[in-house]
C-alpha positions in Angstrom: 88.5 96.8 102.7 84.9 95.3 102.6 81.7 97.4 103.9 81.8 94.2 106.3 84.9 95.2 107.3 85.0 99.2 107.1 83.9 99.1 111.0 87.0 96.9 112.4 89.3 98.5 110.1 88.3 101.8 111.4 87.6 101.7 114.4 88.9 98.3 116.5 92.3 97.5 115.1 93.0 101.6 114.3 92.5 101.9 118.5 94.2 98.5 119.1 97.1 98.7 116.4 97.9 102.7 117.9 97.9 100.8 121.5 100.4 98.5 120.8 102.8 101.0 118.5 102.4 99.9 115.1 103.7 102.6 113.8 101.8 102.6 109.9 98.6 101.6 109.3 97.5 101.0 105.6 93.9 100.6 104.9 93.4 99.6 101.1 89.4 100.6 100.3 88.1 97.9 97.6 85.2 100.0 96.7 86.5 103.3 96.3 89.4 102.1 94.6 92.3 103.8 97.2 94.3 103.4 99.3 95.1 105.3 102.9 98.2 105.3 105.1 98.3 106.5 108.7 101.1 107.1 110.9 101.2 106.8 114.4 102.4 110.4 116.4 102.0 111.3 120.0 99.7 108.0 120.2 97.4 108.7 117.7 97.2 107.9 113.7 97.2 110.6 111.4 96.5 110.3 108.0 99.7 110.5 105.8 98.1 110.6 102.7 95.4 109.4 100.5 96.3 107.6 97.3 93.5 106.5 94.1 93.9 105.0 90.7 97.4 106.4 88.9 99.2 107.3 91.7 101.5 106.0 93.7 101.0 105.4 97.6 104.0 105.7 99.9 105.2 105.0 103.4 107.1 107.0 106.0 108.1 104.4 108.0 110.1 102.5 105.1 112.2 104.6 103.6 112.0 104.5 99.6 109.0 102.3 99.5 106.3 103.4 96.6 103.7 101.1 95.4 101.1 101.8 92.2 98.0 102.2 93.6 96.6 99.8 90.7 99.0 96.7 92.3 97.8 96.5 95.0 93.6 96.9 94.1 94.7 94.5 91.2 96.5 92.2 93.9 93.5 92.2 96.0 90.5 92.3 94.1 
């Protein structure tokens, strides 16, 4: 996620993506080098966990699915 970006991210698609059920939301932040998964309950994202450099970032909804933190920034960057 850009600074360009930070707003949508966080605020648009979060409201619009817990409207329409997606039930995980990963947000990968560029600049601080992390990444942050959200999970939809009751209608609302709450934040699963928040994952930097040397560990490993996870999901709830997919069962078994772990990705290094480092893949994805070095992926994306």
């Amino acid at each position: 996620m850009s600074k360009s970006t930070m707003k949508t991210d966080r605020g648009e698609k979060f409201l619009e993506y817990a409207q329409v059920g997606i039930m995980e939301y990963w947000i990968v932040d560029l600049e601080e080098c992390a990444i942050e998964v959200y999970v939809l309950k009751q209608g609302r994202y709450k934040l699963l966990g928040k994952w930097s450099m040397g560990q490993i970032a996870r999901s709830e909804v997919l069962t078994g699915f772990e990705v290094a933190v480092e893949t994805i920034i070095k992926a994306t960057s």
